[in-house]
C-alpha positions as CSV (number, residue, x, y, z in Angstrom):
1,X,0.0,0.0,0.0
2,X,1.4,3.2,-1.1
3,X,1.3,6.2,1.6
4,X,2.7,9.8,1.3
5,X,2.5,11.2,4.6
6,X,2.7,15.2,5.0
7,X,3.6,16.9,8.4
8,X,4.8,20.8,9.4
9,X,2.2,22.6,8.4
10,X,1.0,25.0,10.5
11,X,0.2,28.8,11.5
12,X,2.8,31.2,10.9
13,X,3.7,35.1,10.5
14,X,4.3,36.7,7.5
15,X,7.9,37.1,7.2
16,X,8.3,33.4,8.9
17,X,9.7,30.1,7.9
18,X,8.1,26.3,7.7
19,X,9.6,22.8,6.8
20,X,7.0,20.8,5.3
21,X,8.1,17.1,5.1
22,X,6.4,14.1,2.7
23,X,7.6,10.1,4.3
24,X,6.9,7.9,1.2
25,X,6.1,4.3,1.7
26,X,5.4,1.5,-0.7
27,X,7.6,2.8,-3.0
28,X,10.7,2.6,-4.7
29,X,11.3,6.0,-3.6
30,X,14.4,7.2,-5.4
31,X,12.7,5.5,-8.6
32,X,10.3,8.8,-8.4
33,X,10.0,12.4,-9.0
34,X,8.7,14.3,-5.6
35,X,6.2,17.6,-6.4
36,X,5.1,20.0,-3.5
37,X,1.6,21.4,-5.0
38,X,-0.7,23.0,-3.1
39,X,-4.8,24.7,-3.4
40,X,-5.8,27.6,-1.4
41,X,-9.7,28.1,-1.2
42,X,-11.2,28.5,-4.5
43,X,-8.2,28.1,-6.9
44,X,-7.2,25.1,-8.7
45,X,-4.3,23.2,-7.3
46,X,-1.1,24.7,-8.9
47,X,2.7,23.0,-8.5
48,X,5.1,24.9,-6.3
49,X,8.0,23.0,-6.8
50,X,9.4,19.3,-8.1
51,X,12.7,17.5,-7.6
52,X,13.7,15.0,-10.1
53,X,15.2,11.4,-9.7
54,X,18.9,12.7,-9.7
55,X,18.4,16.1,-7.9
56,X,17.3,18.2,-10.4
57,X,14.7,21.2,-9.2
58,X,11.9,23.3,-10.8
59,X,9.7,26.2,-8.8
60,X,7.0,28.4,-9.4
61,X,8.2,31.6,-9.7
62,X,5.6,33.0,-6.7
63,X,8.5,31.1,-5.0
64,X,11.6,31.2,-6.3
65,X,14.3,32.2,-4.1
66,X,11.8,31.5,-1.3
67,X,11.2,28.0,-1.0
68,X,13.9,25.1,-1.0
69,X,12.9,21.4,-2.6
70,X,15.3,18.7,-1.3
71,X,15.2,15.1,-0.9
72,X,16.7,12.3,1.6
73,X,16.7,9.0,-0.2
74,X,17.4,7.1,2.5
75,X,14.6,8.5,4.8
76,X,12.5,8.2,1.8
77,X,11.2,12.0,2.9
78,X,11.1,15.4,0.4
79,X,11.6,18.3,2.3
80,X,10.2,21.9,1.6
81,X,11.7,24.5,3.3
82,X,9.7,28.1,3.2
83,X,11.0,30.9,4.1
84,X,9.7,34.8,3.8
85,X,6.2,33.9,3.8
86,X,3.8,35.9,2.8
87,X,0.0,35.6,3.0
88,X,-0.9,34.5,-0.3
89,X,1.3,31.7,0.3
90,X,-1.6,30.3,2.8
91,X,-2.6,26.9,0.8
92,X,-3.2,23.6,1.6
93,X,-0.1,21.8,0.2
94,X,0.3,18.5,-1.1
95,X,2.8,16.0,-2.0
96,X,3.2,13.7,-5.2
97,X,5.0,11.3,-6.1
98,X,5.7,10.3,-9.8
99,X,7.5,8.1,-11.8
100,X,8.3,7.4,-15.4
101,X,5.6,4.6,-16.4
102,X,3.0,7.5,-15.0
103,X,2.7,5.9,-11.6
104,X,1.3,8.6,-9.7
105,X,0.3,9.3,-5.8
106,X,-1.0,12.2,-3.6
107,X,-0.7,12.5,-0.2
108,X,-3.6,13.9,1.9
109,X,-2.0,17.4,2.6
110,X,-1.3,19.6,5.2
111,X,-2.4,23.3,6.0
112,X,-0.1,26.1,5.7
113,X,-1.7,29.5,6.9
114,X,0.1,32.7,6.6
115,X,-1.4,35.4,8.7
116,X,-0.7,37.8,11.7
């Protein structure tokens, strides 16, 4: 059975920081591409960033230079570290899993909420 967990989200200033972190499971993790996406009320579900198989990275521009994608094969965990956050950043954010036969797997997200 195939699991993406998500934990750290939370409440947090603007100007503040948050390490989101996806534990895979039933996987062949370092066989797949890891996606943070995320939906705040009322918008469609939009990718924020994506590391590939062998490290490479891709963000949104909203956060570029903001956020930090990483991943830890061994612990089978992708890491998204948020800095500077700023309200519009408030989402529910998500984390995929997918691999090159078009396996794909969502996890059941956590809540990120940006506000003073």
């Amino acid at each position: 059975q195939v699991q993406l967990v998500e934990s750290g989200g939370g409440l947090v200033q603007p100007g503040g920081s948050l390490r989101l972190s996806c534990v895979a499971s039933g996987i062949a993790f370092r066989l797949y591409a890891m996606g943070w996406y995320r939906q705040a009320p009322g918008k469609q579900r939009e990718l924020v960033a994506e590391i590939g198989r062998l490290g490479t990275t891709t963000y949104a521009g909203s956060v570029k230079g903001r956020f930090t994608i990483s991943r830890d094969n061994a612990k089978n965990t992708v890491y998204l570290q948020m800095n500077s956050l700023i309200t519009e950043d408030t989402a529910v954010y998500y984390c995929k899993a997918s691999s090159s036969s078009l396996n794909t797997y969502w996890g059941q997200g956590t809540q990120v909420t940006v506000s003073s």
